[in-house]
ROSE-4610 file (N, C-alpha, C; in Angstrom, 1 decimal, always signed):
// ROSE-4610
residu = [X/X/X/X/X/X/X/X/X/X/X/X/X/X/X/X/X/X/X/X/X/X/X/X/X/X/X/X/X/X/X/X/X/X/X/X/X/X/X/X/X/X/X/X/X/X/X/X/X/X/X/X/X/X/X/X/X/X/X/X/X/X/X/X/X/X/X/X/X/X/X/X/X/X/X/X/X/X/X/X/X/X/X/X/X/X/X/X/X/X/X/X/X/X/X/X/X/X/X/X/X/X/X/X/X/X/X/X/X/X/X/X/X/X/X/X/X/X/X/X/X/X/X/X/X/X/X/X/X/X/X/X/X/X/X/X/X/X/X/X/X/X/X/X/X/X/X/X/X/X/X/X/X/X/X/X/X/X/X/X/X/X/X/X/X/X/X/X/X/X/X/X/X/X/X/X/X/X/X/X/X/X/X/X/X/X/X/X/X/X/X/X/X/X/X/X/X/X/X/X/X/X/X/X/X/X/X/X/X/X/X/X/X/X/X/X/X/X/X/X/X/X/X/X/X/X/X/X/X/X/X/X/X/X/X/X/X/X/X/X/X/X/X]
num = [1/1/1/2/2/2/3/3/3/4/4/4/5/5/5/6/6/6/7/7/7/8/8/8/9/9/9/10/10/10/11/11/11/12/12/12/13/13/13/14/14/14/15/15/15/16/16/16/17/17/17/18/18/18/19/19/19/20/20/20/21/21/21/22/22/22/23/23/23/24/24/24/25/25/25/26/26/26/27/27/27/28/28/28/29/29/29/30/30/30/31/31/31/32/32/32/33/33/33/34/34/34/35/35/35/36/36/36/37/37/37/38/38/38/39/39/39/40/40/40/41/41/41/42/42/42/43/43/43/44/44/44/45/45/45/46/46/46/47/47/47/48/48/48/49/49/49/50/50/50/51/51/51/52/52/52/53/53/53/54/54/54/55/55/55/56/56/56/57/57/57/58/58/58/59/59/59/60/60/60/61/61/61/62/62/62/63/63/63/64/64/64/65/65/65/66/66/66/67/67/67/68/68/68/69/69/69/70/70/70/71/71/71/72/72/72/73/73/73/74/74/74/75/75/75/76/76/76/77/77/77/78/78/78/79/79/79/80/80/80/81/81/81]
x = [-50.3/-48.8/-48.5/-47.5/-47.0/-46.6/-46.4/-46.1/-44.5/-43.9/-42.4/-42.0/-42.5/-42.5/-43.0/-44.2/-44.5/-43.5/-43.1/-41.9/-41.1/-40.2/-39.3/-39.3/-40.4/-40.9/-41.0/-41.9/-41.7/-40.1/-39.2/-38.2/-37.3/-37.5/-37.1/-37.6/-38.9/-39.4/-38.6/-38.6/-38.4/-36.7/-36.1/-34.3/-33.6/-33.8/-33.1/-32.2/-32.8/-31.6/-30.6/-31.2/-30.0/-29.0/-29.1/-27.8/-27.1/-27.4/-26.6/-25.7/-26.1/-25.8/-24.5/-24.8/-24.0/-22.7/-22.5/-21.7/-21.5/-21.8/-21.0/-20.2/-21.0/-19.8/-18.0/-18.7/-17.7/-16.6/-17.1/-16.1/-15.6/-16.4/-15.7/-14.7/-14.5/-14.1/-12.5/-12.9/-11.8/-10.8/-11.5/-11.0/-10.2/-10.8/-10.0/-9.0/-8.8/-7.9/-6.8/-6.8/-6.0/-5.2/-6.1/-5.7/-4.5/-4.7/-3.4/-2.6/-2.4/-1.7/-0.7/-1.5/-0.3/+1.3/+0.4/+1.6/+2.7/+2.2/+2.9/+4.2/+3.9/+4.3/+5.3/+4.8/+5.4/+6.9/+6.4/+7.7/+8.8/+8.4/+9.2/+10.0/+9.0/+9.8/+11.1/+10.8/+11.6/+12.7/+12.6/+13.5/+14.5/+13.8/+14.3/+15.2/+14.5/+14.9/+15.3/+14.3/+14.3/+15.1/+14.6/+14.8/+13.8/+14.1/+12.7/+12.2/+13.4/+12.7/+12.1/+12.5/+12.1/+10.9/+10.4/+9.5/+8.2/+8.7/+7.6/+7.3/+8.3/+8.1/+7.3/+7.2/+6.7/+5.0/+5.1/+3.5/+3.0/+3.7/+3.4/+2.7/+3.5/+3.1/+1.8/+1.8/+1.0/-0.3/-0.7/-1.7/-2.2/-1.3/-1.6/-2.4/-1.6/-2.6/-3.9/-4.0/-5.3/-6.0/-5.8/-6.9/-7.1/-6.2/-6.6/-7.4/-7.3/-8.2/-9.7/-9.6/-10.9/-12.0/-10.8/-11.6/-11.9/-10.9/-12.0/-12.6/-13.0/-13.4/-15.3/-15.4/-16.7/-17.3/-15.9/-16.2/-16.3/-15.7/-15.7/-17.1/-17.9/-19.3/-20.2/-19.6/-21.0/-20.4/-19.7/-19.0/-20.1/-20.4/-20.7/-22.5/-23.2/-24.6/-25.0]
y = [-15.5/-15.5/-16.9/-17.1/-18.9/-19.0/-19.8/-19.5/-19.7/-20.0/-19.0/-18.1/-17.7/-16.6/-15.4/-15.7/-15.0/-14.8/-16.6/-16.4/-15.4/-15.6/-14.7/-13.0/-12.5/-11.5/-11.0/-11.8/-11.4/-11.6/-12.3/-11.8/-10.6/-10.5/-9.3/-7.8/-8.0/-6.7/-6.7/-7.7/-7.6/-7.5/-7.1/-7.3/-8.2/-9.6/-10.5/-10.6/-10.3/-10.4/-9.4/-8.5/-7.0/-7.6/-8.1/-8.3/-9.7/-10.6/-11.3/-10.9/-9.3/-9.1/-8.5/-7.8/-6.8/-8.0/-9.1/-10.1/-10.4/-10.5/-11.1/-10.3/-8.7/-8.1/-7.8/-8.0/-7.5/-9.3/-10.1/-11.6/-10.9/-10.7/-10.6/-8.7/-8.2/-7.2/-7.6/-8.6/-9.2/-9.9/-10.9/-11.7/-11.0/-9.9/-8.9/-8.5/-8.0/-7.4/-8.4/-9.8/-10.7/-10.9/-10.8/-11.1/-10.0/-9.0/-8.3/-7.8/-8.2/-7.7/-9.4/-10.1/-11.5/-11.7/-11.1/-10.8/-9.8/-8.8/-8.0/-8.5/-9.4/-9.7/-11.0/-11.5/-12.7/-12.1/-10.8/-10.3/-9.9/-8.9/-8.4/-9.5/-10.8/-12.0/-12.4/-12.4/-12.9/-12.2/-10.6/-9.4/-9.7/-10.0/-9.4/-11.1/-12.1/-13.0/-14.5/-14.8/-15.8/-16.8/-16.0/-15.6/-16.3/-15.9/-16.2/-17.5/-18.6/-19.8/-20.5/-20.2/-20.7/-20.1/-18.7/-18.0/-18.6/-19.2/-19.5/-21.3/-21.9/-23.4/-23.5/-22.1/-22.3/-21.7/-20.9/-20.4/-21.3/-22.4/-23.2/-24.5/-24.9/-25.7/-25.1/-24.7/-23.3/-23.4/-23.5/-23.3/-24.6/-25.5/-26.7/-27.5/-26.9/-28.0/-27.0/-26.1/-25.2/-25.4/-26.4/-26.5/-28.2/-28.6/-30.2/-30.0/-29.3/-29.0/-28.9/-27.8/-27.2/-28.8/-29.3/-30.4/-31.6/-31.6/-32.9/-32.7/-31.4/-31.1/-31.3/-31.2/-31.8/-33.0/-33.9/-35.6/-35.9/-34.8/-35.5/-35.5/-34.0/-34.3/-34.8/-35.8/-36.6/-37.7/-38.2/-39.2/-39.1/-38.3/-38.2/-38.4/-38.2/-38.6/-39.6]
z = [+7.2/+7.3/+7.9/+7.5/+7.9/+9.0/+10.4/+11.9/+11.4/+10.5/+10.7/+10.2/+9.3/+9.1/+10.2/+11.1/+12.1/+13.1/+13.2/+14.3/+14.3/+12.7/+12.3/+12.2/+11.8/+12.3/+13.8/+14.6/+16.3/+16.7/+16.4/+16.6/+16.0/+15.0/+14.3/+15.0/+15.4/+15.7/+17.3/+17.9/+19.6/+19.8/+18.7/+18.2/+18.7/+18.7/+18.9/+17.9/+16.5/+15.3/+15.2/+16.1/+15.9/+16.8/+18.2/+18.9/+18.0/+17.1/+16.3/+15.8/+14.9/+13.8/+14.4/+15.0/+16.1/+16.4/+16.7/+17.3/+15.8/+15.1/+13.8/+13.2/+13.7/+12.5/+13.6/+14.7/+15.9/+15.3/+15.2/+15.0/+13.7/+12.7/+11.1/+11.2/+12.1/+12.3/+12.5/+14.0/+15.0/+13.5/+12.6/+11.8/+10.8/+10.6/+9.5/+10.2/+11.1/+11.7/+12.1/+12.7/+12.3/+11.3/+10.1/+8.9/+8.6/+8.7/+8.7/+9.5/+11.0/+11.9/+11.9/+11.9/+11.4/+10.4/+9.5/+8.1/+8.6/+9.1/+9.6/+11.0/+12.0/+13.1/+12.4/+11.4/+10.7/+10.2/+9.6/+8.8/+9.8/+11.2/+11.6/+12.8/+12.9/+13.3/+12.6/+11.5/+10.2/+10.2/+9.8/+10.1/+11.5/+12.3/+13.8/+14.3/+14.1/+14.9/+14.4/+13.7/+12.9/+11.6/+10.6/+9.7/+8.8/+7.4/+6.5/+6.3/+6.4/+5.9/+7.4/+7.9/+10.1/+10.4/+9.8/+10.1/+9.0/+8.0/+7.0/+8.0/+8.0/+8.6/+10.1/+10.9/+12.3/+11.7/+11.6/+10.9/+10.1/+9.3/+8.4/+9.8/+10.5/+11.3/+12.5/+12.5/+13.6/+12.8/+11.5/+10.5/+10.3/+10.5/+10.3/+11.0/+12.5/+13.8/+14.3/+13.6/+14.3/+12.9/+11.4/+10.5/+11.1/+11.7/+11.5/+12.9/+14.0/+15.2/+14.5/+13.3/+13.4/+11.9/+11.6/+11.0/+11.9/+13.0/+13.7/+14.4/+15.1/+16.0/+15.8/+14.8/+14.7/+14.5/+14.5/+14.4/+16.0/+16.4/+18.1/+18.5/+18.7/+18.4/+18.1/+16.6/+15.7/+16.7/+17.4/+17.8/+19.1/+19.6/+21.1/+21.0/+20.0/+19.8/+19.3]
């Protein structure tokens, strides 16, 4: 057997991969549940206070700076090595 594949194995048997798996689905659980408690909180902003086109422009901007966060945020890094 090939020493990573051994590796991969001794960790598998000693469940280092189970507490992973366990944390990813708990994130992709968290993520789903975002995904539709948002839409929901958007509308009743919209309904309640806002109104539709203010409510699409602030979430529009709100989307914006947390994708341009999550795109440079890895140049900051290559920048630091």
């Amino acid at each position: 057997m090939a020493p990573r594949a051994r590796s991969l194995l001794e960790q598998l048997v000693q469940g280092r991969f189970i507490r992973r798996s366990v944390s990813r689905s708990a994130v992709a659980l968290c993520r789903s549940g975002t995904c539709y408690i948002f839409p929901l909180l958007g509308a009743f902003l919209a309904d309640s206070f806002w109104g539709r086109y203010f409510t699409i422009i602030i979430f529009s901007v709100v989307y914006l700076m947390v994708r341009t966060h999550l795109t440079l945020s890895p140049l900051r890094l290559l920048s630091t090595t």
